[in-house]
C-alpha positions in Angstrom: 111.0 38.9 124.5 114.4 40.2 125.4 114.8 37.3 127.9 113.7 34.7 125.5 116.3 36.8 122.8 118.9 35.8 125.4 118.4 32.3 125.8 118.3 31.5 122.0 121.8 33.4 122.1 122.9 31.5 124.7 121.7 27.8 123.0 123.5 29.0 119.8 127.1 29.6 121.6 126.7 26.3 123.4 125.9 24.5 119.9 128.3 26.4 118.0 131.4 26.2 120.1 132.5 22.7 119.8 132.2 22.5 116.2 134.4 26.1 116.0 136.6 24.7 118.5 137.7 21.9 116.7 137.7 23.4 113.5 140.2 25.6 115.7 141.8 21.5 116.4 142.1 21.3 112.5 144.1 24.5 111.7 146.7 23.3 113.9 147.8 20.6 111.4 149.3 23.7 109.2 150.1 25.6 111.6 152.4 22.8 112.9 153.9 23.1 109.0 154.6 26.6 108.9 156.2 26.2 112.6 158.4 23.9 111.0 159.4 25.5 108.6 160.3 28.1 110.5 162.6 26.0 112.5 163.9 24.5 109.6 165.1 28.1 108.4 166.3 28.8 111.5 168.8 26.4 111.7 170.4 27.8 108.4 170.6 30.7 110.1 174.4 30.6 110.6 174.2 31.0 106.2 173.3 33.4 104.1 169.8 31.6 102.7 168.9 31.1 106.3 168.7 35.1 106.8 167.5 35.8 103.3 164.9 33.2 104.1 164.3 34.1 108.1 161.9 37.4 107.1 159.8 35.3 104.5 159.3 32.5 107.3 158.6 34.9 109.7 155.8 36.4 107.3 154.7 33.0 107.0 154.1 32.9 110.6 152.4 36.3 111.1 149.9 35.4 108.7 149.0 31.8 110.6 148.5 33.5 114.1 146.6 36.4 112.3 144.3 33.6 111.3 144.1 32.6 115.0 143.7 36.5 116.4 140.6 36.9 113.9 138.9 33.2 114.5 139.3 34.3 118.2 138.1 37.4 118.1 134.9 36.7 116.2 134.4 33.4 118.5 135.6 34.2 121.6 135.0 37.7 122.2 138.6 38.3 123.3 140.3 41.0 120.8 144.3 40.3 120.4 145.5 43.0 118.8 148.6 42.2 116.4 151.9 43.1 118.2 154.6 43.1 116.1 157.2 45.8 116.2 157.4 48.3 113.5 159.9 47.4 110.3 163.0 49.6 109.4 161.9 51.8 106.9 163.0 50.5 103.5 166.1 52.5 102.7 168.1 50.5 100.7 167.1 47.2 98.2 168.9 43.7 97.9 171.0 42.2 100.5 171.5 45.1 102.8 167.6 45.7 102.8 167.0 42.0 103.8 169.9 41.9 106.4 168.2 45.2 108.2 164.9 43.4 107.9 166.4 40.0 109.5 167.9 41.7 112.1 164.4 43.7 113.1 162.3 40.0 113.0 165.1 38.7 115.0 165.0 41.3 117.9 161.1 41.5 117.7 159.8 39.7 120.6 156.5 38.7 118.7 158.0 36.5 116.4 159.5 34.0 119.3 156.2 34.4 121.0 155.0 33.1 117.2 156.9 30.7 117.2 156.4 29.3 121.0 152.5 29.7 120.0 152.8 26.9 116.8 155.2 25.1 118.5 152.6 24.3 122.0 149.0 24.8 120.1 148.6 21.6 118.6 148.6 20.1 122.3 147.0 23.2 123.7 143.8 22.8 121.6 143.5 19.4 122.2 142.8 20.1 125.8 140.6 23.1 125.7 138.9 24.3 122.5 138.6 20.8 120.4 137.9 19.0 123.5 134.2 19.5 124.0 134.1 18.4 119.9 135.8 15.0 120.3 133.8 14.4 123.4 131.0 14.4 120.6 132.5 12.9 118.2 133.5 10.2 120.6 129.5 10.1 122.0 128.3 9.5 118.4 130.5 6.8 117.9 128.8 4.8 121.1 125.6 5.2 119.4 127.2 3.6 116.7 128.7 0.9 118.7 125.0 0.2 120.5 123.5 0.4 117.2 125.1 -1.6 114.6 129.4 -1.2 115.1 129.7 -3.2 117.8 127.9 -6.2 116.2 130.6 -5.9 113.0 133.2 -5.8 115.5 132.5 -8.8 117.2 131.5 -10.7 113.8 135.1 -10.0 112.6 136.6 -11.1 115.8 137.7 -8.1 116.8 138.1 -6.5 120.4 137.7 -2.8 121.5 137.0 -0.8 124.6 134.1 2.0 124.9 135.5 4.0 128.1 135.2 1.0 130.4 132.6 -0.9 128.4 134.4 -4.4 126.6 133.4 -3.9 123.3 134.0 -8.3 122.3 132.5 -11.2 120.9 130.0 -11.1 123.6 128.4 -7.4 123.2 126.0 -7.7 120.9 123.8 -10.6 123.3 124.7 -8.3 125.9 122.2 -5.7 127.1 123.7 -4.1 129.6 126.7 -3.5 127.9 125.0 -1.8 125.3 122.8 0.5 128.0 125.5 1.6 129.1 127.3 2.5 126.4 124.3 4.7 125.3 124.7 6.1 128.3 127.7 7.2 128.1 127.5 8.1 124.8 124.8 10.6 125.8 127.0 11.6 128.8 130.3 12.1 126.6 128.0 14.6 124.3 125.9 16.2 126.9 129.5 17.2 128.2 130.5 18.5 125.1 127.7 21.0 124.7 127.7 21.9 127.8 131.9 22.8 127.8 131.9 24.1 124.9 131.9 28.2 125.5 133.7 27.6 128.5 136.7 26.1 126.5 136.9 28.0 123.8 137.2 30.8 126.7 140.0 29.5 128.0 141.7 28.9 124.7 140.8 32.7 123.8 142.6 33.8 127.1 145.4 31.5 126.0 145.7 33.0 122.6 145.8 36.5 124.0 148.5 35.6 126.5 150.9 34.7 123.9 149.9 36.1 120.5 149.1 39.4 122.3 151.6 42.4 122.3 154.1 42.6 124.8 154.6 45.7 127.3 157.6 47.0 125.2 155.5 46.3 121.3 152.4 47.7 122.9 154.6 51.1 123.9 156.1 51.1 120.1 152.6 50.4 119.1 151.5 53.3 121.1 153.7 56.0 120.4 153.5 54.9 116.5 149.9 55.2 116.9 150.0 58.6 118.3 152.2 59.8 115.7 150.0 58.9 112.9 147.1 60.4 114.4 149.3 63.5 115.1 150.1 63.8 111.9 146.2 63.0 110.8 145.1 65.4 113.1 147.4 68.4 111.9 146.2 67.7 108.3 142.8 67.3 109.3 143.3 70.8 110.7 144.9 72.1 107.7 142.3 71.1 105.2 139.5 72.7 107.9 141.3 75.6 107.9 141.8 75.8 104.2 138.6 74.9 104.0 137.1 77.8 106.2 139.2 80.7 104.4 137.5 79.6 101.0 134.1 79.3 102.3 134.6 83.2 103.6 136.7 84.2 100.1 134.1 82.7 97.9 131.2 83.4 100.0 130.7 86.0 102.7 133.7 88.0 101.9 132.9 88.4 98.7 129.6 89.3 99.7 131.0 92.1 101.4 133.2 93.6 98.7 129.6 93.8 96.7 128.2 95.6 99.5 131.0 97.7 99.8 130.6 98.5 96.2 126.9 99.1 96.2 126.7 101.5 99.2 129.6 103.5 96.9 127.4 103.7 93.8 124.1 104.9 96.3 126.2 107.2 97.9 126.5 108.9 94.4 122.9 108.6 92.9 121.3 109.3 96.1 120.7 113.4 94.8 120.6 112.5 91.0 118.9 108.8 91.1 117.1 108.3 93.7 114.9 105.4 92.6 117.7 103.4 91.5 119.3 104.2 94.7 116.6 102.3 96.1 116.7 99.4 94.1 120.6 99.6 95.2 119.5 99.4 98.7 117.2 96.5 98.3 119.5 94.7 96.7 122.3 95.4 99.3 119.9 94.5 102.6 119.6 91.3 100.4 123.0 90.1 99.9 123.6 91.3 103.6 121.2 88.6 104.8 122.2 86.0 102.7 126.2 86.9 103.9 125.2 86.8 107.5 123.2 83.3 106.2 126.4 82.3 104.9 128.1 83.2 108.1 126.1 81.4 110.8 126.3 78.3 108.4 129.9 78.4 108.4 130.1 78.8 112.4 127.5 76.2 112.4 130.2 74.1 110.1 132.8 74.9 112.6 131.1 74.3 116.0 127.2 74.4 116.2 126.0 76.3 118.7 123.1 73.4 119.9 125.8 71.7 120.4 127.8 74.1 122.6 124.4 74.9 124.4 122.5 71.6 124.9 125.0 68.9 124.6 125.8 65.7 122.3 122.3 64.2 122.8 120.3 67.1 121.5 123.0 68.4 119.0 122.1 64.3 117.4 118.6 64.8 117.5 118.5 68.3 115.8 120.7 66.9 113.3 118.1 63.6 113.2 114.9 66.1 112.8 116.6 67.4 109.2 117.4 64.3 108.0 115.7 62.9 105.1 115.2 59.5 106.4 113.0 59.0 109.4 115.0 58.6 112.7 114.7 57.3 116.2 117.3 59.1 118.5 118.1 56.9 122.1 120.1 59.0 124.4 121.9 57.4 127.6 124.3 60.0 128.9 124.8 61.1 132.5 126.9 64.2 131.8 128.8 65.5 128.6 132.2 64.1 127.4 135.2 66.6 127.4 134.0 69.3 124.2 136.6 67.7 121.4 135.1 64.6 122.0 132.1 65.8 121.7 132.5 68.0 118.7 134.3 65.1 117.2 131.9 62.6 117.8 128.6 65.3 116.6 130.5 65.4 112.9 131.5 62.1 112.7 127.8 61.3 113.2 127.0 64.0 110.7 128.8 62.4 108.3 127.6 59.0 109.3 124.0 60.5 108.6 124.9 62.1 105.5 126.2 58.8 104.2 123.4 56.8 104.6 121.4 59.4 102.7 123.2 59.7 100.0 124.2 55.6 99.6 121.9 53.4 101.7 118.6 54.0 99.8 116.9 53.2 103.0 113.9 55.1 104.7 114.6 54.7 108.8 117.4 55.3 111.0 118.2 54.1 114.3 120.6 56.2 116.7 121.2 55.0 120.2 124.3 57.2 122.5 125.0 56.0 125.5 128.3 56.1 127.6 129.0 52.6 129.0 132.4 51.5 131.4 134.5 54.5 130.2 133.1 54.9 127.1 130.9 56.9 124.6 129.4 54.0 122.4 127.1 55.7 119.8 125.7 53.3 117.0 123.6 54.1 113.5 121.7 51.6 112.1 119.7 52.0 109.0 117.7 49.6 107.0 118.9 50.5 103.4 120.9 48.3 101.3 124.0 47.2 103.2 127.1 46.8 100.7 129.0 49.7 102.3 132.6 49.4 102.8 135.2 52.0 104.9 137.2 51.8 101.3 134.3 52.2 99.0 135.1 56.4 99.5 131.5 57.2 101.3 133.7 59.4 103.9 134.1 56.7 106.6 137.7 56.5 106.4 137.8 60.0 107.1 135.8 59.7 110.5 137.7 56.6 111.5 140.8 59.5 111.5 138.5 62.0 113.1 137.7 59.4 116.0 141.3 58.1 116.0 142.9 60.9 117.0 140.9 60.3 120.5 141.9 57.0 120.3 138.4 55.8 118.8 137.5 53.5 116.9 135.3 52.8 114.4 133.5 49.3 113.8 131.1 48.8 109.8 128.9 45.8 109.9 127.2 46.0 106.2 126.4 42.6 104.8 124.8 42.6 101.2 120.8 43.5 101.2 121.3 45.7 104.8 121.4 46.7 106.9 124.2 48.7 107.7 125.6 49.4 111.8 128.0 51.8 112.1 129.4 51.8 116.0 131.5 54.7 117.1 133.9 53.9 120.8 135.3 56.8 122.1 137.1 56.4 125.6 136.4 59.5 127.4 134.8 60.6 130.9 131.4 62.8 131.1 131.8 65.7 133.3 128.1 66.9 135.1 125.6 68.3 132.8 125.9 71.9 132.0 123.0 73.7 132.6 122.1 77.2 130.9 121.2 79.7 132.3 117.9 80.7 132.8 
C-alpha cells in the first residue's frame, strides 16, 4: 500500500510540475513591471520624488518575490526564508521618516538581490521551470499539425517548420512527414513530463540562491529573532510565575490558614466540646487532603513528575489515556531531548490536546514523536472539523512562543471539514535513555 502511496505521489509531481512551472513562466510578465518600475524610480533618485518613491517601489518588490518564496516553497519543497533587514524604528513622521527609511532599503542588500532577481527571471524560467510546459505545449501543437493544421497551412500557402519537419504545400500527401511529426510531438511531451520536477528543482535552488538571506541579514535576522523570544520567554516566565503564586494564595495557602484556624478553635473545645471538636477534626483532615490535592496538581502544572521519571514518550501517552477523545500514541525516540525541550514540548502538546477537545468536535487523535536528522518532529492529527486558525485564539499562538524560544516552529494544516495536523520541530539532540532505578 505504502509503495503504491508512493508512486501515485510521484505521478502527480511529474504531472503537476510543468503546468506550475509555467504558470511560474506567466508571473514573470509582472514581475518584469514591477522591476521596472523600480528602475524607473531609481533613476529619480538624484530628486526628492525618487527617494520619497524608492521605499514604496521597494515594497512593491518585496511583495513580488514574496509571491515567488511561497509558490516555491509549496512546489518545490525548498523553504526561502524572507531576508530583509530590519526597518529603523519609526521615530519621527514626514520627510525625515521617509529619508531614514530610504536610506535603510538602500543599504539592505536584499533589495538589489530583488532587484537582480526580476531583472534575470524572465530568461531564467524560460530555461528551467516553464521549459518542460512549452515542450508540451509545443508537442500538442504537432498533433495539431498531423491532424488538421498542417492541411490549413498548406491550403493558404503558407510555410512553417515543425523541429526539422517542412511543414509546406506538400505535407498533407505526405505520410512520413506527418509520422514523424507525431513522433516528435510525442517525444517533445514525453520530455516534458518526464523534466518536469527536475526543473522546477533547479529553479527552487535558483530562487533560494538569490531571494534567500544573505550571511550579514540572516545574523540580523538571528539576533532579532533571539531577542523577541528573549523577551517572550521572560514574559512567559512572568505570567507562570504569577500564575503559580495565585494558584497557592487562592488555593492551598488558603487552605492552610483554615487549618490553622481550625486546629485553634479544637484546641479550645477539646475539654468543653468534645464532639464538635471532632467534627473540627474531620473537617480539617479533609481540607488537608484536598490542599495537598491542590499541591501535587500544581507541581504537576509546573513539571510532572511522569515526565521527569519516564520521559517525553510516556509523559504523551499518560496525557493521551485522560483525554476525552480516543488516541493512538507512536513513539520513535532513541534517548530524551535536553529537559527544557522536553518540558516545552510535553505542554505545548498539552495544549495541542486540550484544543482539539475543546474546538475540533472530533472523536480520535493521532500522535506520532519521533526525532529525525536533528530533530524532535511530533505531529497531532485529529479528525474533527478543521477550520482552526493560530489567530482564531484556541492557544496556538502561545505554543508557537513556547516552541520558539528553542528555535521551534510550529506548522497548522486545518482545511474546512478536517482534519486538523498540527506539526511541532524542535532542533535538539537526545542524550541516552535515563533509566530508574530499580
Amino acid at each position: 500500500m505504502d509503495g503504491r502511496l508512493v508512486e501515485e505521489t510521484r505521478w502527480q509531481a511529474h504531472t503537476r510540475a510543468p503546468w506550475r512551472g509555467f504558470r511560474l513562466g506567466l508571473l514573470s510578465i509582472p514581475a518584469m513591471c514591477a522591476g521596472a518600475w523600480f528602475l524607473t524610480v531609481f533613476s529619480m533618485i538624484t530628486g526628492l520624488i525618487g527617494v520619497l518613491l524608492f521605499p514604496a517601489a521597494s515594497d512593491l518588490m518585496r511583495r513580488t518575490t514574496d509571491v515567488y518564496r511561497r509558490l516555491v516553497a509549496r512546489w518545490t519543497g525548498v523553504r526561502i526564508d524572507r531576508p530583509y533587514l530590519p526597518d529603523p524604528e519609526p521615530v519621527e513622521d514626514g520627510i525625515m521618516g521617509r529619508m531614514r527609511l530610504f536610506v535603510a532599503r538602500f543599504q539592505d542588500p536584499a533589495t538589489w538581490r530583488d532587484y537582480l532577481w526580476l531583472a534575470a527571471d524572465p530568461i531564467v524560467v524560460m530555461f528551467t521551470a516553464a521549459l518542460p510546459g512549452w515542450l508540451i505545449l509545443y508537442g500538442i501543437w504537432g498533433y495539431l499539425l498531423a491532424g488538421f493544421a498542417g492541411g490549413l497551412i498548406a491550403d493558404a500557402g503558407g510555410s512553417d517548420w515543425y523541429a526539422w519537419v517542412h511543414v509546406g504545400p506538400h505535407y498533407p500527401a505526405d505520410e512520413n512527414a506527418r509520422i514523424a511529426t507525431v513522433v516528435l510531438a510525442t517525444v517533445f511531451i514525453a520530455a516534458g513530463f518526464l523534466l518536469g520536477p527536475r526543473m522546477l528543482a533547479v529553479y527552487g535552488r535558483w530562487g533560494r540562491t538569490l531571494l534567500g538571506p544573505t550571511e550579514k541579514s540572516r545574523l540580523a535576522l538571528r539576533v532579532r529573532h533571539l531577542t523577541e523570544s528573549r523577551s517572550e520567554a521572560v514574559d512567559a516566565s512572568a505570567a507562570e510565575l504569577r500564575r503559580i503564586e495565585r494558584d497557592l494564595h487562592d488555593g492551598a495557602q488558603a487552605r492552610l490558614i483554615a487549618m490553622g484556624m481550625s486546629l485553634g478553635a479544637i484546641e479550645h473545645l477539646l475539654d468543653r466540646d468534645p464532639e464538635k471538636a471532632r467534627i473540627l477534626l474531620a473537617q480539617t483532615r479533609e481540607s488537608s487532603a484536598k490542599a495537598l490535592h491542590e499541591l501535587r496538581d500544581l507541581v504537576r502544572g509546573i513539571h510532572p513528575p511522569v515526565l521527569a521519571d519516564r520521559g517525553l514518550g510516556d509523559a504523551i501517552r499518560a496525557l493521551a489515556l485522560d483525554h476525552p477523545m480516543r488516541a493512538e500514541v507512536t513513539v520513535e525516540l532513541a534517548g530524551r531531548p535536553e529537559p527544557p525541550v522536553e518540558s516545552a514540548a510535553y505542554f505545548a502538546v498539552s495544549e495541542i490536546l486540550a484544543n482539539a477537545a475543546k474546538h475540533s468536535g472530533g472523536t480520535r487523535l493521532w500522535i506520532d514523536v519521533r526525532h529525525e536528522q536533528g530533530m524532535l518532529r511530533i505531529s497531532v492529527t485529529d479528525d474533527g472539523r478543521g477550520g482552526a486558525s493560530l489567530d482564531g485564539g484556541t492557544g496556538l499562538r502561545g505554543v508557537e512562543r513556547r516552541i520558539g524560544t528553542f528555535d521551534g516552529v510550529l506548522a497548522l494544516n486545518s482545511p474546512a471539514g478536517g482534519p486538523t495536523i498540527v506539526t511541532l520541530e524542535l532542533p535538539c539532540a537526545l542524550s541516552s535513555p535515563k533509566t530508574s532505578p530499580s
